[in-house]
C-alpha positions as protocol buffer text, in pm:
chain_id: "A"
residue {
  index: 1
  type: UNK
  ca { x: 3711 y: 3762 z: 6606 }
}
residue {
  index: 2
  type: UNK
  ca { x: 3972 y: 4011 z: 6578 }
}
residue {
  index: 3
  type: UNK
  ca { x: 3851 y: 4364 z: 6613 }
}
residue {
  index: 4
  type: UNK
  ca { x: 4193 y: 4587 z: 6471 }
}
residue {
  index: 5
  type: UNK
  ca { x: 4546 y: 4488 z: 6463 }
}
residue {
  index: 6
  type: UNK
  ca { x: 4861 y: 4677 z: 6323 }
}
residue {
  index: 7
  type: UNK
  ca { x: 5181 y: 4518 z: 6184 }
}
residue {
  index: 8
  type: UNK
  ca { x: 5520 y: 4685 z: 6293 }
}
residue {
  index: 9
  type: UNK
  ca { x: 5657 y: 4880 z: 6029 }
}
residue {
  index: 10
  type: UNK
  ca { x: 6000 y: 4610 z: 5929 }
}
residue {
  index: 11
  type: UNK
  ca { x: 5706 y: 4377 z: 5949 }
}
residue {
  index: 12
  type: UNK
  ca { x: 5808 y: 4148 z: 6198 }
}
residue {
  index: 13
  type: UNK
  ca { x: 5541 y: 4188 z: 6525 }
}
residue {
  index: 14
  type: UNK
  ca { x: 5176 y: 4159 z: 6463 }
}
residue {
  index: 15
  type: UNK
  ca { x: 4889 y: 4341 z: 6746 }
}
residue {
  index: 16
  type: UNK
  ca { x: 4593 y: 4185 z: 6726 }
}
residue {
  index: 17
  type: UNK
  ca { x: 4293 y: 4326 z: 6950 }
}
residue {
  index: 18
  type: UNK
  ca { x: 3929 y: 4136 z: 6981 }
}
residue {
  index: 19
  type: UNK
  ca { x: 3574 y: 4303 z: 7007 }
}
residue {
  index: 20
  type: UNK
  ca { x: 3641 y: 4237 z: 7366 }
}
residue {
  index: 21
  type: UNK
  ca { x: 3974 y: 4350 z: 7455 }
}
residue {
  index: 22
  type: UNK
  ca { x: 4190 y: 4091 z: 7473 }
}
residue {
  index: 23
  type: UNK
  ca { x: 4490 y: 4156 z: 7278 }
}
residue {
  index: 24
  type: UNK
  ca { x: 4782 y: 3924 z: 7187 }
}
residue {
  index: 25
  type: UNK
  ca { x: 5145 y: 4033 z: 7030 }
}
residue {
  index: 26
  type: UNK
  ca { x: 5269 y: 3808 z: 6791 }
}
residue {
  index: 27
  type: UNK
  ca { x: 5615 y: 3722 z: 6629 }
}
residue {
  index: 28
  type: UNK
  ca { x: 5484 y: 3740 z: 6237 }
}
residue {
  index: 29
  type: UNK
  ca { x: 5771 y: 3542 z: 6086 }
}
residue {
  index: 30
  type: UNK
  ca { x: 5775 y: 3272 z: 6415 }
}
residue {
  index: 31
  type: UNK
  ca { x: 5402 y: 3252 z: 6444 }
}
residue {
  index: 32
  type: UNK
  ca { x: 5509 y: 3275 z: 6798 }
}
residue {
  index: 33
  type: UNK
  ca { x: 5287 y: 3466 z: 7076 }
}
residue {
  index: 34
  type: UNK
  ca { x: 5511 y: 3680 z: 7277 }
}
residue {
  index: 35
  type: UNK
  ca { x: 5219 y: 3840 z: 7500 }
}
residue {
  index: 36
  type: UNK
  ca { x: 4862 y: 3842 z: 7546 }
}
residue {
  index: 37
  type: UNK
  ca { x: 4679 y: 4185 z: 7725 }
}
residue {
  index: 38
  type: UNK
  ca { x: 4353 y: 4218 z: 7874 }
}
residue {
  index: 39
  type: UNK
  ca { x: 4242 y: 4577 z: 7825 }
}
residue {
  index: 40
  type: UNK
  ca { x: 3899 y: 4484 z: 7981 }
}
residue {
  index: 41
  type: UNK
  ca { x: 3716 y: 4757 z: 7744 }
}
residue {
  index: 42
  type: UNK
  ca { x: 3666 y: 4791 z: 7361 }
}
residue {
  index: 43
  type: UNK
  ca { x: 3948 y: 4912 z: 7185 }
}
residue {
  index: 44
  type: UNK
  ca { x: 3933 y: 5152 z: 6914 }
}
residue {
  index: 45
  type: UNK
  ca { x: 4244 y: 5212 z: 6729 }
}
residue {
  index: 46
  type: UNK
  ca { x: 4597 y: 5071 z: 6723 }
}
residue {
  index: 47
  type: UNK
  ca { x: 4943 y: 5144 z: 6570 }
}
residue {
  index: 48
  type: UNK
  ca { x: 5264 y: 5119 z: 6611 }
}
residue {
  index: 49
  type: UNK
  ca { x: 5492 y: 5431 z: 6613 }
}
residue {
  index: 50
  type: UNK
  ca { x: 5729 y: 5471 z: 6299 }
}
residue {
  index: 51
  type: UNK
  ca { x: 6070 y: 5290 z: 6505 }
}
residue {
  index: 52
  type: UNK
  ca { x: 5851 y: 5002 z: 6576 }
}
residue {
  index: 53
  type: UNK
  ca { x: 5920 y: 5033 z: 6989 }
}
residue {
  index: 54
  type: UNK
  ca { x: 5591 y: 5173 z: 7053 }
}
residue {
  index: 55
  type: UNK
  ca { x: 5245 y: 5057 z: 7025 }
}
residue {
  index: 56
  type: UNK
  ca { x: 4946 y: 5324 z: 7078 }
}
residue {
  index: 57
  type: UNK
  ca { x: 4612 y: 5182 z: 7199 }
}
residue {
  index: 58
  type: UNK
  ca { x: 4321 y: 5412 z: 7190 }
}
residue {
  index: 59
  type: UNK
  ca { x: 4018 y: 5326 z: 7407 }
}
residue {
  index: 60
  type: UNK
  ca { x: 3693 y: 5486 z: 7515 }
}
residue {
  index: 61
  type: UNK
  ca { x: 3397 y: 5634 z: 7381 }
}
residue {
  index: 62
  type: UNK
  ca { x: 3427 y: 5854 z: 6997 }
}
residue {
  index: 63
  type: UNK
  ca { x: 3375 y: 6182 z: 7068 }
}
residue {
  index: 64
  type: UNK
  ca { x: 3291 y: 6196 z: 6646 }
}
């Protein structure tokens, strides 16, 4: 089950993230996984930065 993803802002790369971690960057147009990531904890939040060349992952416990 996928947990949060973010789509690069021209659209083209897709970050998925499960409830347990695992996280796999896709080519949205190919359908083509380019990467898969173990982050071996929850993951909060993702995004991409505004280029696209970035991807922030946020992990850890909510301090809200």
């Amino acid at each position: 089950d996928i947990y949060t993803f973010a789509l690069s802002p021209d659209g083209t790369l897709l970050f998925t993230i499960d409830s347990e971690g695992n996280a796999q960057l896709i080519s949205f147009h190919k359908r083509v996984l380019l990467a898969f990531i173990n982050f071996r904890t929850k993951v909060k939040h993702v995004k991409f930065s505004p280029n696209g060349k970035y991807i922030a992952v946020t992990t850890g416990k909510s301090s809200v």
